[in-house]
C-alpha positions in Angstrom: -6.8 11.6 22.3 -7.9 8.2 21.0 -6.2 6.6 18.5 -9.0 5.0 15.6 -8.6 1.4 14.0 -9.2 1.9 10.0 -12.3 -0.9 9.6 -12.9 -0.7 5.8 -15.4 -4.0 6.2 -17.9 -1.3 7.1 -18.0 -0.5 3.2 -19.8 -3.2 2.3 -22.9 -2.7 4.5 -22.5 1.6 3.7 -22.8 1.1 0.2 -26.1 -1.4 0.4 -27.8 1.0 2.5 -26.7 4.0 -0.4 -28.2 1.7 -3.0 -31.4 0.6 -1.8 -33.5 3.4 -3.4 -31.6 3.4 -6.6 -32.2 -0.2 -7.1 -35.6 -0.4 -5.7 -37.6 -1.7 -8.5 -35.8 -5.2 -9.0 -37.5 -5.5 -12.4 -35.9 -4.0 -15.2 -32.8 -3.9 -13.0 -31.1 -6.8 -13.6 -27.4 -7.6 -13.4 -24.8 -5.8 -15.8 -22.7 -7.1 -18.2 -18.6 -7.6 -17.2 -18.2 -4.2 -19.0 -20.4 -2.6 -16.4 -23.3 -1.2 -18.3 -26.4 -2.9 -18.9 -26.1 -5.2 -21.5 -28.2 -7.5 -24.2 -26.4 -10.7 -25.2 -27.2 -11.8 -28.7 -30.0 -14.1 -28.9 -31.7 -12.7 -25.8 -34.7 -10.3 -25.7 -34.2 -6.6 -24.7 -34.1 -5.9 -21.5 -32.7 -9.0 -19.8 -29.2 -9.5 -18.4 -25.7 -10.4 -20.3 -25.9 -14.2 -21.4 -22.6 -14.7 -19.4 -21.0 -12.9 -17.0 -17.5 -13.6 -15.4 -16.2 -12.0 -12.0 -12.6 -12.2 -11.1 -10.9 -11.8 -7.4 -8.6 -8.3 -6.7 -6.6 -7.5 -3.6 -6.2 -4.4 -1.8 -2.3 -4.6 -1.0 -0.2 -3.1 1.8 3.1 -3.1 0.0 5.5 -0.8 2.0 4.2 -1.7 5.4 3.0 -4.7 6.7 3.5 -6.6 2.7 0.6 -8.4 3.4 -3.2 -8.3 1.9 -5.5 -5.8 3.2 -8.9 -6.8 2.1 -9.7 -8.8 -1.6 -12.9 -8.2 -3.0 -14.9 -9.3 -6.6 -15.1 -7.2 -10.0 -16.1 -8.3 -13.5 -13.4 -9.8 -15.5 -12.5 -7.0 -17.9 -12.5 -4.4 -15.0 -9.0 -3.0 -13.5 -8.6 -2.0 -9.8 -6.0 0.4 -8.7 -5.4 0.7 -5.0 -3.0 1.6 -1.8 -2.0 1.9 1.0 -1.0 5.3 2.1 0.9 5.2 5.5 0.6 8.5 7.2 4.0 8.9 9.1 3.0 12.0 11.1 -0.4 10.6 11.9 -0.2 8.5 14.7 -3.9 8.6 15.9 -4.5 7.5 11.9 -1.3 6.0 10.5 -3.3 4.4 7.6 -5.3 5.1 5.0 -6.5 3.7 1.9 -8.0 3.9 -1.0 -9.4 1.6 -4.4 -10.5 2.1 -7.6 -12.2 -0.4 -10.2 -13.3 0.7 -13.4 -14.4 -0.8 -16.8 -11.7 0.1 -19.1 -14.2 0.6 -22.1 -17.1 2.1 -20.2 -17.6 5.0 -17.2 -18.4 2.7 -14.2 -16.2 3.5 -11.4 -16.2 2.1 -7.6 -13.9 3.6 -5.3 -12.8 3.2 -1.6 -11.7 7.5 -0.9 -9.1 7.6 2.1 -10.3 8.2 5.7 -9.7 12.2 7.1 -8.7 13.0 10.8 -9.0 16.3 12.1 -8.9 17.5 15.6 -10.5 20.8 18.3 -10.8 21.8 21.6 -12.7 24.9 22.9 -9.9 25.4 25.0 -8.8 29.2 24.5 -4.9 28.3 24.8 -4.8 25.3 22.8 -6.4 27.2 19.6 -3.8 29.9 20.5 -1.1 27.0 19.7 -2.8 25.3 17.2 -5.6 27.6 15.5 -7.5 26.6 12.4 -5.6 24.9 9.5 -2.8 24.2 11.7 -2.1 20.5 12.7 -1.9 18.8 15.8 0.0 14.9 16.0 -0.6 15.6 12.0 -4.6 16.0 12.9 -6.0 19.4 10.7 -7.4 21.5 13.9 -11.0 22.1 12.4 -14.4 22.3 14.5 -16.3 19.7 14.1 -19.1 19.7 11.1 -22.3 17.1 10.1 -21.7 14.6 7.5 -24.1 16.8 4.9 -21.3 19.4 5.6 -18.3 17.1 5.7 -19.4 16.0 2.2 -20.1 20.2 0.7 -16.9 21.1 2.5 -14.4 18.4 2.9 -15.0 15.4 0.5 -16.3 16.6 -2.5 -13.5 20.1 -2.6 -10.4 17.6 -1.8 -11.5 14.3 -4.2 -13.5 15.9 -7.2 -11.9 19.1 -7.6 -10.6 17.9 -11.1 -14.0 17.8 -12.7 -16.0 20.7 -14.3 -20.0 21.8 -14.2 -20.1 20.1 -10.4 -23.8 19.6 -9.4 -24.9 18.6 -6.2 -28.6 17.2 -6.9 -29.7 16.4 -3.8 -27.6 15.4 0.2 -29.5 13.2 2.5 -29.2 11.2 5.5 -28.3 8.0 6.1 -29.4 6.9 9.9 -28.8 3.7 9.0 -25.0 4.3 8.7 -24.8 6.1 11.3 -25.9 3.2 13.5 -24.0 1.2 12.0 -20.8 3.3 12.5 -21.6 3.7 16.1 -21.9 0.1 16.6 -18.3 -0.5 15.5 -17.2 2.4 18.2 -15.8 0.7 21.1 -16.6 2.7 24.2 -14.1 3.9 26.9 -14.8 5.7 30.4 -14.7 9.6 29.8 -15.6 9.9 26.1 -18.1 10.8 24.6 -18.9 9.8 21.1 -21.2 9.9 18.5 -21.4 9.1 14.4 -23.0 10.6 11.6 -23.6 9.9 8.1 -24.8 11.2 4.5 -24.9 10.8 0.8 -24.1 13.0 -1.7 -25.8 12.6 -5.8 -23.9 14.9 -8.1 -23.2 15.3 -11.5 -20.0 16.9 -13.3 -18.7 16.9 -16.5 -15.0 14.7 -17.1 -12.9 14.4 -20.1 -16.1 15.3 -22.0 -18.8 13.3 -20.6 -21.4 13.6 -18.4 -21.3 11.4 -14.9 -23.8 11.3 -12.5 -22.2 9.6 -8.9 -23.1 8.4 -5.0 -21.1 9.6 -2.4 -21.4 8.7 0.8 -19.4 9.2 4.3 -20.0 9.4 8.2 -18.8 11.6 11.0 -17.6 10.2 14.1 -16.6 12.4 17.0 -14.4 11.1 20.3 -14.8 13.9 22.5 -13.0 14.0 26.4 -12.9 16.8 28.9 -9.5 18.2 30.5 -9.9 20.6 33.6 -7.9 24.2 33.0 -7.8 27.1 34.9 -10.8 28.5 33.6 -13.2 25.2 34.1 -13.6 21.9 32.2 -12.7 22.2 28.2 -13.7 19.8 26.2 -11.3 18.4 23.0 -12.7 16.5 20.2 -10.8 14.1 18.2 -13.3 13.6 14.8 -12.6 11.5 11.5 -14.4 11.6 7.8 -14.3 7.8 7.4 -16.1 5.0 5.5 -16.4 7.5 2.3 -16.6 5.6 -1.1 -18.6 6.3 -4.2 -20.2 4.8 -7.4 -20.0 6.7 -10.4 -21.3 6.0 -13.9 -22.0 8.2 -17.2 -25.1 10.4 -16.3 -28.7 8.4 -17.2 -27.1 4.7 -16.3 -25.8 5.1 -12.3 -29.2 3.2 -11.1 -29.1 0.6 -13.5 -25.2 -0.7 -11.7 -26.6 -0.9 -8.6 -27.0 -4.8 -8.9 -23.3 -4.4 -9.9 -21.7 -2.4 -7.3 -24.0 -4.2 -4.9 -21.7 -7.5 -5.8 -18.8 -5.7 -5.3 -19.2 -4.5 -1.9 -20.7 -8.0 -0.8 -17.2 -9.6 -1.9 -15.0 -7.3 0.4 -13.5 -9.0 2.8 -10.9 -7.5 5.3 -7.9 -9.5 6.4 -8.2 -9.7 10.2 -4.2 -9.5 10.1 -3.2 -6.4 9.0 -5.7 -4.7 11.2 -4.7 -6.5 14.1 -1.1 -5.1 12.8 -2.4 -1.7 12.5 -3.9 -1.7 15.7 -0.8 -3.0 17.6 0.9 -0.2 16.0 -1.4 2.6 17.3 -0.8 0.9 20.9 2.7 1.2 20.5 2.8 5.0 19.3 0.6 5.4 22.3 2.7 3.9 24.8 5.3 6.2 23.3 4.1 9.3 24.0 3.5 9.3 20.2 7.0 8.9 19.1 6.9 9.2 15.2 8.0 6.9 12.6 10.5 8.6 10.9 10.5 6.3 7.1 8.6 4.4 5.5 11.3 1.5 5.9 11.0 1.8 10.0 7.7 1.2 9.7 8.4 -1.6 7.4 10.9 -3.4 9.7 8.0 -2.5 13.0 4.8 -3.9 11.2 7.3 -7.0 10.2 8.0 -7.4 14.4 4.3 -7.4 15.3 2.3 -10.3 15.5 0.4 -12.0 13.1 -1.6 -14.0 15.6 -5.5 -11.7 16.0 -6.1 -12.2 19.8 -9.2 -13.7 20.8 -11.1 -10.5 22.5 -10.4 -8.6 18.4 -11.3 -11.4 16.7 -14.3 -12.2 18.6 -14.8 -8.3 17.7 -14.3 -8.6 14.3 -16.7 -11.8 13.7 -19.7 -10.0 15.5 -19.0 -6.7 13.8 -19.1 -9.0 10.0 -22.2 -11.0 11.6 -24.2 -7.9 11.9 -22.9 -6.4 8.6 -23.7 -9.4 6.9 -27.1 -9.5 8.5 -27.8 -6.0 7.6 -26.8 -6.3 4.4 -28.7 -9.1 3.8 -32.2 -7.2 4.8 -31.0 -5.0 2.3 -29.3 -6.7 -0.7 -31.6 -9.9 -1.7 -34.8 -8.6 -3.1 -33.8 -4.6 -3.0 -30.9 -4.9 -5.1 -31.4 -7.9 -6.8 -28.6 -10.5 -5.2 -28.6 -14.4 -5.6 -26.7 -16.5 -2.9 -24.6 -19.2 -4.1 -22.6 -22.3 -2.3 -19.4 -22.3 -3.6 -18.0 -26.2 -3.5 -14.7 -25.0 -4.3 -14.1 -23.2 -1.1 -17.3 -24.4 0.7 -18.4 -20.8 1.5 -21.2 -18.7 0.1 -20.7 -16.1 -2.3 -23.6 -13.1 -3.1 -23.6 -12.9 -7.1 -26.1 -10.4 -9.3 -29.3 -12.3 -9.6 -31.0 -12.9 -13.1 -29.0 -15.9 -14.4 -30.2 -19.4 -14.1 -26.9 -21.0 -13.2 -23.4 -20.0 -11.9 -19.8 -21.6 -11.7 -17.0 -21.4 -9.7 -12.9 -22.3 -9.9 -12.7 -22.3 -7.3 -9.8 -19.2 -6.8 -12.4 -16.6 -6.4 -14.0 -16.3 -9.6 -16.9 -17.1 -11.0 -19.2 -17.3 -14.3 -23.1 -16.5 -14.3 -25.1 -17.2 -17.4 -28.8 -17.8 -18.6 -27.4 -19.4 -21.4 -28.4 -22.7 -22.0 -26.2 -25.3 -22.6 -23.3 -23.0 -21.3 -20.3 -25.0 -19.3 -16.7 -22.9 -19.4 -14.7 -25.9 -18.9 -15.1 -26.4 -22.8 -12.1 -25.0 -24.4 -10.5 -24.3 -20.7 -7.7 -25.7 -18.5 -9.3 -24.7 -15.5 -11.7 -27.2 -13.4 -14.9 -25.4 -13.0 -17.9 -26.4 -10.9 -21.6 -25.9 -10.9 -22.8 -24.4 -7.8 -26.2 -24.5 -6.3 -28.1 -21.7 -5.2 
């Protein structure tokens, strides 16, 4: 079987695609406040944004593996993140996962990165003798393959929400546009077959004694290979429930984040390093004969051996793969969802920010300040050296 490289950059372009139809009408959608929920500054009329809003950077950390940053992306200031990095030591065609939340501390608003699955079949008589259903194979669950609508009623929504009460799912749908997307990323080799699908999930449940409404979303990909036996060609399937995130909010106020959590997936950005890490990892486990990593602190002192250079043929990968993203997301993000673009002349880049303020600042450390306030500039008061960018 083939081992799969964990490419959580694909996030950002999955959840622009969820949120296009729930931030279709960019008026009366405007940007929310740094608690998360729609918010009316004092001064302004009803109905428009926050007078100021302030975004801060957070990290995605690998801590007992590689100890280096996995991705970094953008949340308001008062928000919190919680993440990891959960390193599977019995899955070597997966030996990674992770997962993120960041959520307004005084609000509902929740966005969160849900951890990849791997599963594995074969219509081969003898092998599901060995390994029959629910049993594990190289730490793969051996289960047939399903559709992402399915995946979602059967093996996303069971395993991450079964701590909520009154579950609801309103409506599962399609996403072709994910799907494409996800079979893009697949890098083809001679004798497999693949293909990718992908859905969304709207469901409401009831949670310490609120009402939340949420967006879940995931693809399917299959790898599948025939192997010759003595009763013809049999054909195993290695399949993963990947790129699965979600935004949640308290029921009646999901649609009017999207602006929001659009901002937040156009900040992630995935450090080229540690997957180039992970990836020389899965090669080695491979040449092994999948030897297993018996602690975390073996795979500690391993991932510290590899290299940190990204050779030229994955970078060149990686670059085209965030090209097209970006490019996608763009169709998607600037009118749709309501997102300005900024130059940032504190790291000479561009930065996507919620539209509906006149002006925005930068420190140039990775956070930033919008406001339609007049007369407005943070450096009053402040020890920090904040600059006006253009749009």
């Amino acid at each position: 079987m083939t081992g799969k490289t964990l490419v959580v950059s694909m996030f950002a372009v999955a959840l622009l695609l969820s949120l296009a139809q729930c931030g279709s009408q960019k008026e009366g959608s405007m940007a929310s406040s740094p608690g998360g929920q729609s918010g009316t500054a004092r001064g302004n009329p009803a109905g428009k944004s926050a007078a100021v809003v302030h975004l801060k950077s957070a990290q995605l950390m690998d801590r007992e593996g590689a100890g280096i940053e996995v991705l970094h992306l953008l949340i308001p200031s008062d928000w919190t993140s919680s993440s990891r990095v959960n390193w599977l030591l019995d899955v070597p065609f997966m030996p990674a996962t992770v997962w993120l939340l960041a959520s307004n501390p005084g609000g509902t608003a929740e966005f969160e990165l849900l951890p990849n699955q791997v599963f594995a079949w074969s219509d081969n008589e003898m092998t599901t003798s060995l390994f029959p259903p629910g049993s594990r194979y190289y730490g793969a669950e051996i289960r047939e393959p399903v559709s992402a609508q399915d995946a979602l009623r059967s093996l996303v929504l069971p395993r991450y929400r079964a701590d909520v009460s009154d579950l609801a799912v309103v409506k599962v749908e399609p996403m072709p546009e994910l799907a494409k997307l996800a079979y893009s990323a697949i890098q083809p080799q001679p004798g497999l077959s693949v293909n990718a699908d992908a859905a969304k999930a709207r469901i409401t449940y009831r949670r310490g004694g609120r009402e939340f409404e949420e967006e879940v979303c995931t693809a399917v990909e299959c790898y599948s290979y025939q192997i010759q036996t003595m009763n013809g060609p049999r054909t195993n399937t290695q399949w993963y429930v990947d790129y699965t995130f979600s935004c949640k909010a308290e029921k009646g106020t999901l649609d009017k984040l999207a602006p929001t959590f659009a901002a937040i997936a156009h900040s992630i950005t995935v450090n080229p390093v540690w997957l180039s890490k992970l990836s020389q990892l899965q090669t080695w486990l491979a040449q092994q004969q999948i030897e297993r990593i018996q602690s975390v602190g073996q795979l500690s002192r391993m991932l510290a051996q590899t290299s940190n250079e990204v050779s030229d043929m994955m970078m060149d990968s990686y670059n085209k793969r965030q090209a097209a993203n970006d490019r996608i997301a763009q169709n998607f993000s600037d009118y749709t969802l309501g997102i300005d673009r900024y130059n940032d002349p504190g790291t000479g880049t561009q930065v996507e920010l919620p539209s509906g303020y006149n002006v925005g600042w930068s420190n140039g450390h990775g956070e930033y300040i919008l406001t339609d306030q007049t007369g407005y500039n943070p450096n009053e008061g402040s020890t920090q050296n904040w600059q006006q960018m253009t749009k």
